[in-house]
Structures are given as C-alpha cells and as structure tokens.
LUMMI-119490 format. One record per atom (N, C-alpha, C): x, y, z. Coordinates in steps of 0.1 Angstrom, whole numbers, plus 2048, in hexadecimal, padded with zeros to 3 digits. Layout:
N
XYZ/...
end
This chain:
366
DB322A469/DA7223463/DA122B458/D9F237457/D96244453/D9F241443/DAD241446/DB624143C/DB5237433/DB622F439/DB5220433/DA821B427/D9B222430/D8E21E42A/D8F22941E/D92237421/D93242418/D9C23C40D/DA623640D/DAF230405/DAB2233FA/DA221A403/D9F2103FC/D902133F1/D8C2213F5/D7D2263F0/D852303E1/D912303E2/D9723B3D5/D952453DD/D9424E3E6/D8C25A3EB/D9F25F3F0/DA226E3F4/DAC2763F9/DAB270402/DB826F40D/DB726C41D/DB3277425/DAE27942D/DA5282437/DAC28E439/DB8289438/DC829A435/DCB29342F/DCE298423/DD2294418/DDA2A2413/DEA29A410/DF72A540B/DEE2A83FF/DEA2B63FB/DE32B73F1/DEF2BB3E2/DED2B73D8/E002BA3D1/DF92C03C3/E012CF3C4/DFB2DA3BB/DFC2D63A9/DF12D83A3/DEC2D8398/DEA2E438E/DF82E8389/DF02F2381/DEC2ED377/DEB2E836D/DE52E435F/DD92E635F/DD22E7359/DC32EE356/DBE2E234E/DAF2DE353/DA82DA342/DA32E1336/DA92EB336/DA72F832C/DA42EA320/DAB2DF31F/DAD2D930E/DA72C8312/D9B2C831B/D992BD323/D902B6319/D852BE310/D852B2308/D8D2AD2FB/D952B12FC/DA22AA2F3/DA729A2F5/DA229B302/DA929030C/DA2286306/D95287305/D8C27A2FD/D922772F2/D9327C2EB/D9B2762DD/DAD26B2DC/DAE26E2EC/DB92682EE/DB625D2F9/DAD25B2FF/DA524D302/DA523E2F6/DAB2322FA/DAE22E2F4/DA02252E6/D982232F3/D8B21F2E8/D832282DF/D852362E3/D802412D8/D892452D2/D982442CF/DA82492CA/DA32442B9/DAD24D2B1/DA82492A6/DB223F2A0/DBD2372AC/DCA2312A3/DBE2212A5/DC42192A0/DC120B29C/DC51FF2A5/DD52092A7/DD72012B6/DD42002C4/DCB2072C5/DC820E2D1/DC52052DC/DCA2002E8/DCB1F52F2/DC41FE2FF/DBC1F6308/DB41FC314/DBD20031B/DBD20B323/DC720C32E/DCB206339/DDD20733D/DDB201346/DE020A353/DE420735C/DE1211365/DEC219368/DE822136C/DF122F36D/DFD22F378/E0F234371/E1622F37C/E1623638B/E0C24138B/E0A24C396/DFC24739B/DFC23C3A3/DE72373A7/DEA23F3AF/DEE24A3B7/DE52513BE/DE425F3B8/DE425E3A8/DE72703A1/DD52733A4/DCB2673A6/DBE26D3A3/DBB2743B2/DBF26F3B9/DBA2723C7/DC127C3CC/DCD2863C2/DD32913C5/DCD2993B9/DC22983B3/DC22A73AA/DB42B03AF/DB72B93AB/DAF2C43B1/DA12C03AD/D942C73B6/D872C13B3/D832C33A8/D852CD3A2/D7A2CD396/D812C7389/D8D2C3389/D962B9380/D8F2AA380/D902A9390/D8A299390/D8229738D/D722A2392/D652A438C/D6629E380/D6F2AC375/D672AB369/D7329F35F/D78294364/D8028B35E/D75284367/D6C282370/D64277375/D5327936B/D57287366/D4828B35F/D4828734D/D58287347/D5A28233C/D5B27533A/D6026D345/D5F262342/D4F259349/D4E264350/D3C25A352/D3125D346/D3226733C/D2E26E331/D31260325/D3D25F323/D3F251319/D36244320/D3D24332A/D33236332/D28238331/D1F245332/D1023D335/D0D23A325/D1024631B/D0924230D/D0D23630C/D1823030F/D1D224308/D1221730B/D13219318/D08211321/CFA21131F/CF4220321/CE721E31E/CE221A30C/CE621A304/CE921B2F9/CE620A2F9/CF22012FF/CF41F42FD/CE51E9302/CDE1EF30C/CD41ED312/CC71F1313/CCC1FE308/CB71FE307/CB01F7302/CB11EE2FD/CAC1E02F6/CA21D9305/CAA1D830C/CA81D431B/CA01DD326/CA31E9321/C991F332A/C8E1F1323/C8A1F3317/C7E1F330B/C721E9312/C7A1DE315/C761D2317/C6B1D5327/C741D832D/C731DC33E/C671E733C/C671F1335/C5E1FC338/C521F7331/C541EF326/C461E631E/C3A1DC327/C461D8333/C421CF33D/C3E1D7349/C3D1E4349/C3C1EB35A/C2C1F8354/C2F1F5346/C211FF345/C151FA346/C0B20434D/C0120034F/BF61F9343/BF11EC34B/BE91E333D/BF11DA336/BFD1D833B/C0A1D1333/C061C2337/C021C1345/BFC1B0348/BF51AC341/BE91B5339/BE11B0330/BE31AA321/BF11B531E/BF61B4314/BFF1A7312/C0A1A9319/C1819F319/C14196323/C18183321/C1717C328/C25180333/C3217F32A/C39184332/C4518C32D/C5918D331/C5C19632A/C6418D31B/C61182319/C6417D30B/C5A17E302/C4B17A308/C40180304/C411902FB/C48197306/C471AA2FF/C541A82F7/C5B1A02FB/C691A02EE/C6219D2DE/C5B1932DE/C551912D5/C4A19A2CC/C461992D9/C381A42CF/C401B02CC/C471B72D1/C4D1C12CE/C591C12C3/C5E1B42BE/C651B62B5/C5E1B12A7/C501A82A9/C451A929E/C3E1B5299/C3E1BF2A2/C371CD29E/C421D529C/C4B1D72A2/C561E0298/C621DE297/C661D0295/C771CA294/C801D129B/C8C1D129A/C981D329D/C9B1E32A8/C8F1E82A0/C8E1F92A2/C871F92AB/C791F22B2/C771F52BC/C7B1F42C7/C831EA2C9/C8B1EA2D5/C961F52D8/C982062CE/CA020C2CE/C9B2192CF/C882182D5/C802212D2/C8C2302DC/C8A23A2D4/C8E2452DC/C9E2442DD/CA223E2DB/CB423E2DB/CBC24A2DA/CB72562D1/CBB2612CD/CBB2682DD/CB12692E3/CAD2712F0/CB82652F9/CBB2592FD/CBF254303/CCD257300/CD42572F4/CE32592F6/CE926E2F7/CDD2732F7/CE02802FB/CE0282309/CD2280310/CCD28031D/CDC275325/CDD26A321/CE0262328/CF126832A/CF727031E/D03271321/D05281328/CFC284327/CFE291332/CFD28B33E/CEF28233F/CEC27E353/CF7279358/CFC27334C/D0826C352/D12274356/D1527C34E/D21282353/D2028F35C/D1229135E/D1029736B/D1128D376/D0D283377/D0D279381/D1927938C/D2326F37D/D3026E386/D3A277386/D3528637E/D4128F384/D3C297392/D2A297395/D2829A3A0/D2A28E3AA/D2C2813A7/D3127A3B3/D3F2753B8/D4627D3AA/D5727F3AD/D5B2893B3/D512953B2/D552A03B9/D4D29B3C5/D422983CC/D402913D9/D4B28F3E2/D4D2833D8/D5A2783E2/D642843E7/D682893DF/D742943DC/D7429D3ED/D662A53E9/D672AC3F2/D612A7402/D5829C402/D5A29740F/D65290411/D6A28C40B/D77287413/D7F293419/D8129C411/D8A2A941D/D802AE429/D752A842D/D702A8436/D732A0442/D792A944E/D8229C458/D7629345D/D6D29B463/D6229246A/D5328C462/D5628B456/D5028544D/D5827744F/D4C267453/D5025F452/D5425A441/D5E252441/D60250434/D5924642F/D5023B43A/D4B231432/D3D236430/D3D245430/D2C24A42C/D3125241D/D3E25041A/D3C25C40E/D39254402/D392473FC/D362423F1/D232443F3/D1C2433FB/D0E2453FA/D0C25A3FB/D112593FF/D12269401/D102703F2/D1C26B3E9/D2426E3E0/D172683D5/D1625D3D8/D092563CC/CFE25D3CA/CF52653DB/CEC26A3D8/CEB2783D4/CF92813D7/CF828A3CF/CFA28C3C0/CFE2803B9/D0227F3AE/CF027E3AC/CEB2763AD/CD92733A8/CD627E3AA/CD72873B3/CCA2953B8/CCB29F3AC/CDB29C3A5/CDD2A839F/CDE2A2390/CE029338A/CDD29337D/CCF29137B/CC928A384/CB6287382/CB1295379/CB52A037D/CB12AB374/CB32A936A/CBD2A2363/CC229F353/CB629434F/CB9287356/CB727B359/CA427D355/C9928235A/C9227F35A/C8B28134C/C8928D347/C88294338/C8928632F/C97281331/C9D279323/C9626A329/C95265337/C8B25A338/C7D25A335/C74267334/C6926E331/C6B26A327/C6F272318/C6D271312/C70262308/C7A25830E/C7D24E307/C72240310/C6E24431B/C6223C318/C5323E317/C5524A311/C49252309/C46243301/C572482FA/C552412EB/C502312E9/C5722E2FB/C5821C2F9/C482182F9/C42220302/C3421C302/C2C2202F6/C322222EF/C282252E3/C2C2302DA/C2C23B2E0/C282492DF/C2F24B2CC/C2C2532C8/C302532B5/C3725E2B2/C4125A2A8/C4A2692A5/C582612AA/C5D2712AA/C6F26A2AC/C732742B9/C7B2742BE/C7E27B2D0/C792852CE/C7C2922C1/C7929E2CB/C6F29E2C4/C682992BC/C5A29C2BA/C512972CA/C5228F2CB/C4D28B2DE/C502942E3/C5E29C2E5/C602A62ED/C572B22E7/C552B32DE/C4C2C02DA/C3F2BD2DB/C3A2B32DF/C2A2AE2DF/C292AF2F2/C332AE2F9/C312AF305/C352BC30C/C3E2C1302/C3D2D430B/C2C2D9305/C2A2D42F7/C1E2DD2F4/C122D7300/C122CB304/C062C8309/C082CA31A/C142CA31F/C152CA32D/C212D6332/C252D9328/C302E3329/C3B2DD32E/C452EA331/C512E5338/C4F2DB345/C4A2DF34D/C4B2D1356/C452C5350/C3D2C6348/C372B9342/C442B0343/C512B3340/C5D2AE33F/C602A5348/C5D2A8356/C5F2A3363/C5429A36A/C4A29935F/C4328C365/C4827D36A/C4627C379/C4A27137D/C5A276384/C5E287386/C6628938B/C6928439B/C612863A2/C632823B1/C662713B3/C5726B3A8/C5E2593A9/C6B2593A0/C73262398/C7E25E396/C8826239F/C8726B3A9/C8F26D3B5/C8E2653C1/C8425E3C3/C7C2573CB/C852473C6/C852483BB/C8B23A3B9/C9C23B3B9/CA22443AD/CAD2483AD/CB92443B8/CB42513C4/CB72583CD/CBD2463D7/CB523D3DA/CB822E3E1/CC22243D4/CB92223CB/CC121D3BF/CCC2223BF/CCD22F3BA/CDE2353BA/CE92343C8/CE22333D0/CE82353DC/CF22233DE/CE52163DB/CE920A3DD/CF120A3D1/CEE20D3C5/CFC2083BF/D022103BD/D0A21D3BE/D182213B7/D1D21B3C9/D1821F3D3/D212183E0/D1F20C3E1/D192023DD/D191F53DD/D291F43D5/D271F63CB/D2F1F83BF/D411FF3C7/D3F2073D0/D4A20A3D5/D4F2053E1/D462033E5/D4B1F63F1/D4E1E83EE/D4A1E33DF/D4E1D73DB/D5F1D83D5/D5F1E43CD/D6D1EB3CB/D771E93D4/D731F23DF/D7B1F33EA/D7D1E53ED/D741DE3F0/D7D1CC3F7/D811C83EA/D821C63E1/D881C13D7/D961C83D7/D991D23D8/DA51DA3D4/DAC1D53E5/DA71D63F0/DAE1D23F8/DB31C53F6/DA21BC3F4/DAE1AC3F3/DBA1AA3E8/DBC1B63DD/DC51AF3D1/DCF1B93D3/DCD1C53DC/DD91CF3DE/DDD1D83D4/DD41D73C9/DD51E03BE/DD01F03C0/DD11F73B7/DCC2063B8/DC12063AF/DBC1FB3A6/DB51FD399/DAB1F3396/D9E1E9395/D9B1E338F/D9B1DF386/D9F1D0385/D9E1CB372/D931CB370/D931C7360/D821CA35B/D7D1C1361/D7E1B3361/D751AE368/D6F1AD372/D751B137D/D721B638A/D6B1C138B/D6A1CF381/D611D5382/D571D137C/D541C7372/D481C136A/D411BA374/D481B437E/D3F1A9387/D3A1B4395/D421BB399/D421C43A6/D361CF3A0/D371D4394/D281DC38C/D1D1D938A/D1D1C8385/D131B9384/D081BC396/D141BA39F/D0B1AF3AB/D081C23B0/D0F1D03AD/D071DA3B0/CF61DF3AB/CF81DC3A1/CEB1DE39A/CDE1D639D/CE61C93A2/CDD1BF3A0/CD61C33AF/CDF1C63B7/CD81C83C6/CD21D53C7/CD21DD3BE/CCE1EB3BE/CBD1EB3B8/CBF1E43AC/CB31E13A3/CA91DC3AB/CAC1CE3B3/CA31C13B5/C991CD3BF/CA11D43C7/C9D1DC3D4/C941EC3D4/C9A1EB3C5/C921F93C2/C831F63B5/C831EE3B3/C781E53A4/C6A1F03AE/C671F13B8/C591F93B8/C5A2093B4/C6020D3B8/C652163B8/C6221C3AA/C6920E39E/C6B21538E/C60213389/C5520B38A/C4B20838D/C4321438B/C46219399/C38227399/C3E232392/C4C23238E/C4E23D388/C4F240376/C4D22E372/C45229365/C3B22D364/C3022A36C/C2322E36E/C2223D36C/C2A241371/C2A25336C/C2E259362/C37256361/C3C25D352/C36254346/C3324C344/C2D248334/C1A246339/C1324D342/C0825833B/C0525E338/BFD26332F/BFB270326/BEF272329/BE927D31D/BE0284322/BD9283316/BCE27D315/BC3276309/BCD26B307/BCF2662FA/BD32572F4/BDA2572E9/BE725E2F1/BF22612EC/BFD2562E8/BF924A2F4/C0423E2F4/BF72362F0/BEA2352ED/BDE22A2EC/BDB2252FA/BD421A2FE/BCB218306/BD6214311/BE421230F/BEA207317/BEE211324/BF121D321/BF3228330/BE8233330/BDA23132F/BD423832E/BCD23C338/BD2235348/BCC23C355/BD624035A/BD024E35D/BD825C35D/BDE25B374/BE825E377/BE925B387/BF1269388/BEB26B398/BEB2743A1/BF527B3A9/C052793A7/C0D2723B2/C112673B2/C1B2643B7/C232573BE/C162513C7/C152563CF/C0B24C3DE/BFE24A3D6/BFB2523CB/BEB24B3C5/BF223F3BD/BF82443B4/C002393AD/C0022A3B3/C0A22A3BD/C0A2203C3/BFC2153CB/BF42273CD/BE62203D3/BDE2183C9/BE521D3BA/BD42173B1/BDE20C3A9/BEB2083AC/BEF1F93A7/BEF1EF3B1/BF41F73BE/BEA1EA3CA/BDC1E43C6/BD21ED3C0/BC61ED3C6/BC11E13B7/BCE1E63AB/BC51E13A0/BCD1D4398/BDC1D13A3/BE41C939E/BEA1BF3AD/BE51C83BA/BEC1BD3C7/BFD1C53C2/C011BF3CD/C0F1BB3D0/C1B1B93C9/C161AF3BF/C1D1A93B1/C1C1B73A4/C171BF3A8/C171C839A/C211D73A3/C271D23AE/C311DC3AF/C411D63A7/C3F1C83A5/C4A1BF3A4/C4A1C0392/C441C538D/C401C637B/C521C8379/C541C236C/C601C1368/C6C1C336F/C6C1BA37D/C761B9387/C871B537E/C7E1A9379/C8B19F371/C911A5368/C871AB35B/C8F1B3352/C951BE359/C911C7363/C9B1D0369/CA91CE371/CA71C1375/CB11BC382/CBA1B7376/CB81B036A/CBF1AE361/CC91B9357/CBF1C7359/CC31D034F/CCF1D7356/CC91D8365/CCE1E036E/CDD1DB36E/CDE1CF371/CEF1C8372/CF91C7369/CEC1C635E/CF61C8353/CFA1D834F/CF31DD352/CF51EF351/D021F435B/CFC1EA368/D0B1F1371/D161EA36C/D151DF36A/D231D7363/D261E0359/D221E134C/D271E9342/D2C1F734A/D251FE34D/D26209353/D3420C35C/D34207366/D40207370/D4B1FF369/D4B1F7360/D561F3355/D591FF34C/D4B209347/D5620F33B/D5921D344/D50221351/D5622D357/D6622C35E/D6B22135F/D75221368/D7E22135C/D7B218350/D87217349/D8522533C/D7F22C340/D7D23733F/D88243342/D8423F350/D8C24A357/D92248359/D9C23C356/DAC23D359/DB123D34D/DAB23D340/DAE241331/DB1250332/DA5255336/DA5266337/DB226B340/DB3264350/DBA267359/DC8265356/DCD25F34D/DE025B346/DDF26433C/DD3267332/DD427232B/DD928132E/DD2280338/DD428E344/DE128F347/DE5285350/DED280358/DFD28634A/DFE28233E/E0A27F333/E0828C331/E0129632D/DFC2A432B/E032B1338/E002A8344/E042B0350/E142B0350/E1B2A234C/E292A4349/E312AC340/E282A8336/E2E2B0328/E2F2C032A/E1F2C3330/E242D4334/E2F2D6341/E2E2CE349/E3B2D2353/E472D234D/E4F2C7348/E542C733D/E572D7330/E512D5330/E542E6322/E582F232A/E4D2EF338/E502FB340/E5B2FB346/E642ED34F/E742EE34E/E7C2F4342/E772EC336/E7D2F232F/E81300329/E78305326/E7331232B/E7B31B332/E7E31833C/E8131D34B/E8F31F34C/E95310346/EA030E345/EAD31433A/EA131732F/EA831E320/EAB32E320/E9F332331/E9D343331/EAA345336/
end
C-alpha cells in the first residue's frame, strides 16, 4: 500500500533500489536554455515525457531539489507576472478605507485604470519578478527535497508527506516571499517611486525589519494556504494518474487539478490575507495618503479593530478577486512548473547519456 500511494504521489518507494548518479550539475544552468519554451530554435515543441518515468524518483536529493528549484523559478515569474493585474486589484480591495473608496472590484478596475492606465495594474512588477522567482524556486526545490527525503523515511506515513513537504517549502521561502510582497503592495496602495526607491524609504524609516512587516500574518496565512494547495494539488495528481495509468500529467489536467487547488486553498484562507494586508501596506505618517493610515498592533489587534469597525464581512474583503487570482495562479503555476521540469528533467536526463557514453568510449579507446 505504502508503495503504491508513494508511487502514485511521484515520491521514491519507502526502499527504494537507489541507482548511482555520477553526473554533477556543475553546468545546471545550461539546462535552461535547452528547455523548449526558453530554447532559442523556432521550432521548439513542449515536452513530452521522458522514456525512463521513473529517472526522477531515482536521482539523488540535491539534483531533484535543485531541477524542482529551476523549474519552480521559471514558473513563478511566469505566473506572478501574468496576474498582477489581478492581485493589484485584490490588495486595492483589502486595504483599509477601500469600502469607502470602491463600490466594488470592477468599481477599483475602473478607478484604477482612470488614474494611471495600463501601468497601474503593474505597480511594483520589477520587485515581483525578482522576489517572486527566487520564492519560487526556494519553494519547490525545498518541497522536492521534502518529498525526497521523507519518503526514505520507513515510518513516515506517505499520505502525510505532500502537506509535510508544502509546509516546509512556505517556512523557508516566506523569508524571500515577504520583502517583495511588502514592497509591491507598498506600491499598489499608493505609495510613490519605483521598487527600490520604496525599498530605500522603508530601511530608512523602519530599518531592516521594516521589511517583515506583516511577517507572522504571512506565515500565519501561508503556512494553511500552502499546505491546502500544493497537497490538494498532489492528491488530485495522484488520482488522476491512477485513473489514466500514466506517469505524467497533460497540460490540461494539471490546469484544472491547479484551478480546483487554489480555489480551495484561497476561499479558506481570504481572512487570514486580510489581516496580513492590513499590515504590510501601513506606514508611518502619510506615506500611502489617508487610505492606510491606521497604524495596527499585531495580528489579534488587527483582527480585533476590523471586527469592531467592519463586522464579519470585512474579514471576507476581496474574497472573489483572490479566489479568482488564486486558481488562476495555481493553474498557470502547476502547468508551467511540471512542464518545466520535465523540459529540464530530458535535458538532464540526454546530458547524463552523452557523458556515460564518451566515458565508454573513453574506456574503451584506453
């Protein structure tokens, strides 16, 4: 059984014949340029899957890590990139005073594209495709090396390691992750300049931790969010791969299986983002103008003075646009990380031959 579920999750079997690897990523980002959607030929066709589906579940950890950290690195810029238009929107609708402002979130599409066109929906971009492609690729190389190494754990159940694996992946990019959400919804709410001028207006006035405002409600949210969707996301995998017998998702299957993760992840976590809105886009005097201009104490004050000044309904503030952003983020997301990593992983994979290969030959010529 242990085998089976470990099998259907992509994870090593619990003994697992482990089959020796010498090749090095000594030349690993080379590999990117031989990925077919970043390649520089014309003809370049998506991958299709690899004739060894179990080469990923035999390579050593820190290989799988860092081919699960290169290719979650492409995925998230690609992703967050495609949808800040849609976050913009969400953080316009969760900051404090926004009820007074916006009837609703077509209401802030509007006003927001009357006051600064095309560009404000892209406030901060520069910090998001830096930030976002590092978080990322800390993310899922820390939740490939997870899977990796609980699975060679006998008495580790296997149907705990996709949550296991998700929330170490959040504990350890959120350190990337928060900085570059700081500062890009510095900008959404207002704040003037271009990324690192914000970043230099907030080490001068709060210093380096200033950085981490709203750290705990980004862990606080994260830490459940992350957990419900990359294992929602892997347990929908896993039955899909069982019922079609395959080793590999098509794209559409990971577009819908990423879709209904996000969407269950978001709807469930919306308070959460909520209060950790509320923390990161205050400042200190009238930096962003009147719209975030009461200053909170913590998470539990936080929460105490939007009960007190909004009820119930003002934990729910831009539920839709998030539950919306969110599915579309996991869809894109778990579409371009998989087909990611089996672009990267045949790259590897044709590289690993070629040197065994020279070294018979080699061998054979001495």
């Amino acid at each position: 059984m242990e085998a089976r579920v470990s099998s259907s999750l992509g994870l090593p079997s619990p003994k697992p014949h482990e089959i020796s690897i010498s090749t090095t990523l000594s030349d690993f980002p080379s590999l990117l340029t031989h990925f077919p959607p970043f390649a520089s030929t014309t003809s370049a066709k998506w991958p299709r899957p690899s004739p060894k589906p179990q080469a990923l579940k035999t390579l050593p950890l820190l290989d799988r890590a860092l081919i699960g950290a290169a290719a979650g690195g492409l995925a998230g810029a690609f992703t967050y990139v495609c949808l800040l238009p849609l976050d913009t929107i969400k953080t316009k609708m969760q900051t404090k005073g926004a009820a007074q402002i916006y009837k609703n979130a077509l209401d802030a599409v509007v006003k927001t594209f009357q006051s600064s066109g095309l560009l404000g929906f892209y406030s901060g971009v520069s910090a998001v495709i830096v930030g976002s492609t590092a978080s990322s690729a800390v993310y899922f190389g820390t939740c490939e090396f997870g899977k990796s190494f609980l699975a060679k754990l006998e008495n580790f159940p296997a149907v705990l390691i996709p949550p296991a694996a998700g929330a170490m992946g959040n504990v350890v990019s959120s350190a990337i992750m928060v900085p570059k959400e700081l500062i890009t919804q510095r900008m959404q709410a207002g704040a003037k300049g271009r990324s690192w001028q914000v970043l230099v207006e907030i080490l001068q006035n709060d210093g380096v931790m200033g950085l981490y405002a709203g750290y705990s409600a980004t862990l606080l949210r994260n830490l459940p969010a992350g957990v419900l969707s990359y294992s929602s996301f892997e347990y929908l995998k896993a039955a899909v791969l069982q019922k079609t017998e395959k080793n590999h998702l098509e794209p559409v299957q990971s577009v819908l299986c990423g879709a209904l993760a996000g969407a269950i992840s978001a709807s469930l976590t919306t308070p959460l983002d909520v209060v950790k809105t509320r923390l990161m886009t205050q400042v200190r005097g009238e930096g962003v103008g009147k719209v975030a201009a009461v200053m909170y104490d913590g998470v539990s004050e936080t929460v105490k003075q939007i009960l007190k000044e909004e009820g119930w309904v003002g934990l729910t503030r831009g539920m839709g646009p998030r539950v919306l952003h969110s599915a579309c983020f996991s869809a894109l997301g778990y579409f371009a990380f998989e087909t990611a990593r089996l672009g990267i992983l045949q790259e590897y994979l044709r590289r690993k031959e070629l040197s065994e290969r020279e070294t018979q030959v080699s061998v054979s010529t001495a």
